[in-house]
C-alpha positions in Angstrom: -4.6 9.4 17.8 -0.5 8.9 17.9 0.9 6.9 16.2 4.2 5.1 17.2 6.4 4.4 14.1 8.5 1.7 15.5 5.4 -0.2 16.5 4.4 0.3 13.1 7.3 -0.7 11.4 7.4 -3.9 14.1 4.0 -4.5 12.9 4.6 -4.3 9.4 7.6 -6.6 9.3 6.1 -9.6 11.3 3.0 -9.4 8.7 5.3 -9.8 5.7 7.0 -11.9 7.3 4.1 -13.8 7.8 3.1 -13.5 4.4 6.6 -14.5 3.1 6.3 -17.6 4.9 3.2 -19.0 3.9 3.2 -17.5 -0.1 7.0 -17.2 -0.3 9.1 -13.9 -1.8 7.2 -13.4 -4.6 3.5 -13.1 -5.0 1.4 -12.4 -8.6 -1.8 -9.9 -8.2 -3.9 -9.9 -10.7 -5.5 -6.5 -10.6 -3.8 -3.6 -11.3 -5.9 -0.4 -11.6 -7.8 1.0 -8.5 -10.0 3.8 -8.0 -8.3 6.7 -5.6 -9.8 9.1 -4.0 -8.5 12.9 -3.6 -7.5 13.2 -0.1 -9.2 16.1 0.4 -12.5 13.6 0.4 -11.0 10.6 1.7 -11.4 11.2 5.7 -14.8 13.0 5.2 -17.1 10.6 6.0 -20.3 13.4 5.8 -19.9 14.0 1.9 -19.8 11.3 -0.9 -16.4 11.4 -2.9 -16.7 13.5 -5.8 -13.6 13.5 -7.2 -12.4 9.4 -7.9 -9.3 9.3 -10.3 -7.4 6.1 -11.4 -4.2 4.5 -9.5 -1.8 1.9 -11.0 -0.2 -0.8 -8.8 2.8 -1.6 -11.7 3.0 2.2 -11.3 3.4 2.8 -8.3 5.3 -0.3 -7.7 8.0 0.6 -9.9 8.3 4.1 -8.7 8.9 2.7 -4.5 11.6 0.9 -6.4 13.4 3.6 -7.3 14.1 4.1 -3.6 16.4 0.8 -3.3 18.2 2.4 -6.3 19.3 5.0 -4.3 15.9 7.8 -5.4 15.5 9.9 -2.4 12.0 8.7 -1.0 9.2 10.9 -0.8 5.8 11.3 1.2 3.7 9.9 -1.8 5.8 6.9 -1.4 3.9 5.8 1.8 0.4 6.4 -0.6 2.0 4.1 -3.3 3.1 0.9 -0.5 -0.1 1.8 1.5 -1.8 1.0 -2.0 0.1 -1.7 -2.8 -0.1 -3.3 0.9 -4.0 -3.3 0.5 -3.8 -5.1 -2.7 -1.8 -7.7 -1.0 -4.7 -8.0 1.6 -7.5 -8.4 -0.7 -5.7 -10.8 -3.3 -4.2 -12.9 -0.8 -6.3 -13.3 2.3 -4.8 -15.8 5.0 -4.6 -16.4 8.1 -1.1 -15.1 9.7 
């Protein structure tokens, strides 16, 4: 599978957008822990995931701040939107 990045980043801006429009610029989620899985497990659908640890959305919403401030961004970055984009699905289901 390839992925095109523009697409993606296309893609990913219209949903917001989307979402923007119909919740407005700022939306409350009421859950903030989440189980993660090592990644080692996470794309090996033959074994059950041994290995769950805890993942904070305040966390990790606090530390892709840091990258508006000026923090260089890193890969774990994408994991920490990823998760916070998937709360956003589950807490605020609509039709876009």
């Amino acid at each position: 599978m390839t992925i095109n990045l523009k697409e993606l980043e296309i893609i990913t801006t219209l949903l917001i957008k989307k979402l923007r429009d119909n919740k407005g610029n700022t939306i409350e989620i009421v859950n903030d822990y989440y189980w993660d899985i090592f990644e080692e497990e996470l794309y090996n659908p033959y074994k059950e995931p041994e290995n769950l640890t805890l993942g904070q959305l305040s966390d990790d919403l606090i530390e892709v701040q840091k990258v508006i401030e000026g923090k260089d961004a890193v890969i774990h970055d994408l994991k920490r939107i990823s998760c916070i984009l998937k709360a956003l699905s589950i807490e605020n289901p609509i039709a876009l």
